[in-house]
DRENMIFI-170831 format. One line per 8 residues: number of its first residue (from 0); for each residue z, y, x of C-alpha. Coordinates in nm, 4 decimals. Each point is the difference from the previous one (the first is absolute). Layout:
<pts>
NUM = Z,Y,X ~ ... .
</pts>
This chain:
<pts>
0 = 0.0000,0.0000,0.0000 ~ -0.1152,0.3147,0.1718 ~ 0.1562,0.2665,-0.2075 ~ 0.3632,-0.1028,0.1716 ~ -0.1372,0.0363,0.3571 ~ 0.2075,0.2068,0.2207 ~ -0.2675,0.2883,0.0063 ~ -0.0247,0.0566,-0.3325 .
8 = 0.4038,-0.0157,-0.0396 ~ 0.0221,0.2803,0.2430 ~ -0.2407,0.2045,-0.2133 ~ 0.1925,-0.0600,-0.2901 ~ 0.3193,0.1476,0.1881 ~ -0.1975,0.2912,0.1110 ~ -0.0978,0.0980,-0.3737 ~ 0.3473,-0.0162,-0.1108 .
16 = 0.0919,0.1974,0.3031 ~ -0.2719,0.2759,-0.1336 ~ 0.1642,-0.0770,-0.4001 ~ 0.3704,0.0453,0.1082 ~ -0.0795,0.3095,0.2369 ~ -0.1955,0.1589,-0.2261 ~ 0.2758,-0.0419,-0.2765 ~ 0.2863,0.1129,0.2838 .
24 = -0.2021,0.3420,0.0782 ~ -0.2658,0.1189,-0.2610 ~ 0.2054,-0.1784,-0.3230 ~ 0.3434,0.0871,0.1715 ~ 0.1353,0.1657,-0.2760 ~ -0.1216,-0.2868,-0.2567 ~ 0.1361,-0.3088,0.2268 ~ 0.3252,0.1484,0.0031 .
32 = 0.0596,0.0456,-0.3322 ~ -0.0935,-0.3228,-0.0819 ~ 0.2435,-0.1439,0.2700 ~ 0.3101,-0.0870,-0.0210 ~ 0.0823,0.1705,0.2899 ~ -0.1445,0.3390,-0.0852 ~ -0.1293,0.2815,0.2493 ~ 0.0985,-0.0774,0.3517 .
40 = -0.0935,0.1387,0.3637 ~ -0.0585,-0.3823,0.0229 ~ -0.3749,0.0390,-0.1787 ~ -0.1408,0.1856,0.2709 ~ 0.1640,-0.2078,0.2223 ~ -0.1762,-0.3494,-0.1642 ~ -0.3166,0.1948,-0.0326 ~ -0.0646,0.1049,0.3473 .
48 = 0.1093,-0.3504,0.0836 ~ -0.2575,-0.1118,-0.1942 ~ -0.2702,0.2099,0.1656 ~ 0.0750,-0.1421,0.3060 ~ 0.0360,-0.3349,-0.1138 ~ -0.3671,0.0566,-0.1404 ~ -0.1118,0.1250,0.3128 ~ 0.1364,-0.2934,0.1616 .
56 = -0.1951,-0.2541,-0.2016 ~ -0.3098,0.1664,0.0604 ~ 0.0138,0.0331,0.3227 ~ 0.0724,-0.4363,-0.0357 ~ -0.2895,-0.0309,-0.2064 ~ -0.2327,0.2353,0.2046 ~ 0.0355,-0.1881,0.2764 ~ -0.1564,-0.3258,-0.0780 .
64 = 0.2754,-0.1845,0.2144 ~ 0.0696,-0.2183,-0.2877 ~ 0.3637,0.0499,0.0785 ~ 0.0561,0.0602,-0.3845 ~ 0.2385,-0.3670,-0.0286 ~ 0.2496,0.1222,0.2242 ~ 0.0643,0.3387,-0.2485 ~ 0.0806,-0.2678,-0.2751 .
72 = 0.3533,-0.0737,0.0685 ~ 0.0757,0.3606,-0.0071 ~ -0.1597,0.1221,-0.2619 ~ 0.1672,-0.3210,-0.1565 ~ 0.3455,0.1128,0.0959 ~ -0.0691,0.3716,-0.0716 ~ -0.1421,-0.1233,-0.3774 ~ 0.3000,-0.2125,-0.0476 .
80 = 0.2301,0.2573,0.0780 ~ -0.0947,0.2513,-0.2346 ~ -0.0469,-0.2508,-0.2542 ~ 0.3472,-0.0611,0.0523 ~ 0.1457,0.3262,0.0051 ~ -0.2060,0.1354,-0.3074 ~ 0.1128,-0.2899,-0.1686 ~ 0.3861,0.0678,0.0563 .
88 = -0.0727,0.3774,-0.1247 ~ -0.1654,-0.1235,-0.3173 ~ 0.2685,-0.2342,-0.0762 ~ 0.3134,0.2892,0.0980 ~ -0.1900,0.2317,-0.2196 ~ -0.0560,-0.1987,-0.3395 ~ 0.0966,0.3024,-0.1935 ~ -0.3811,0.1211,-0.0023 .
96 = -0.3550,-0.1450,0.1504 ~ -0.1419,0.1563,0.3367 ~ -0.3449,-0.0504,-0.0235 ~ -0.0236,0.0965,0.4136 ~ 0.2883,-0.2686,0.0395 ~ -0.2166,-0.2803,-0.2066 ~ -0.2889,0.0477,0.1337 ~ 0.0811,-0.0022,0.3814 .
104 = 0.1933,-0.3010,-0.0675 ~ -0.3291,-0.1433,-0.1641 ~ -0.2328,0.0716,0.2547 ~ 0.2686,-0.1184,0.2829 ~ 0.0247,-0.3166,-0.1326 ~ -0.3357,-0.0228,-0.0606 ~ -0.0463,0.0260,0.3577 ~ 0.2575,-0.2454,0.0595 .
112 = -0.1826,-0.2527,-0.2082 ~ -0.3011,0.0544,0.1797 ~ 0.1152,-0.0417,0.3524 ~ 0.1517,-0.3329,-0.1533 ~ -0.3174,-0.1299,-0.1773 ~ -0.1803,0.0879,0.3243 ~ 0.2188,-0.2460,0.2172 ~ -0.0323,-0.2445,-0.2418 .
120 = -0.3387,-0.0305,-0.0078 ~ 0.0137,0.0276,0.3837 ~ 0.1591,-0.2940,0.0557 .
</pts>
């Protein structure tokens, strides 16, 4: 199954890279009040991280090194962990839905699922 090979799972990072920065700096105002944790210094922190996380994956993919496996376990662990921690503010804040929250979580474990699928079929 091509559409799980490492390439294309790096891509797929690299849009939601581009989704989440976007929402960070141009939809600022929107993401935060849809999040349970509300407007923060931390958003322009996440969003320049993303732009050099984006820059980062190009630079991977523009190289034609095919070094795009090793950036799984990362992005992996980096997925995982804000699954996890979007998760835990969803379920502390139950008194009202965070639409920012949910979907992060989504996406993150979407990414999660992939990197899993991917091995499988790897093996």
């Amino acid at each position: 199954m091509e559409y799980f090979n490492a390439r294309t799972l790096v891509i797929s990072w690299l849009v939601g890279f581009v989704v989440a920065g976007l929402a960070l700096s141009v939809g600022q105002k929107r993401a935060a009040d849809q999040s349970c944790w509300g407007k923060s210094p931390w958003q322009n922190e996440i969003a320049i991280w993303n732009l050099g996380a984006i820059v980062m994956l190009l630079g991977v993919l523009w190289s034609k090194k095919d070094v795009e496996p090793a950036l799984l376990p990362g992005l992996f662990v980096l997925s995982l962990a804000f699954c996890i921690n979007h998760i835990v503010a969803i379920v502390r804040n139950r008194d009202r839905r965070y639409p920012t929250n949910i979907a992060a979580a989504v996406g993150n474990g979407m990414g999660v699922v992939a990197i899993l699928v991917h091995l499988a079929i790897q093996r």
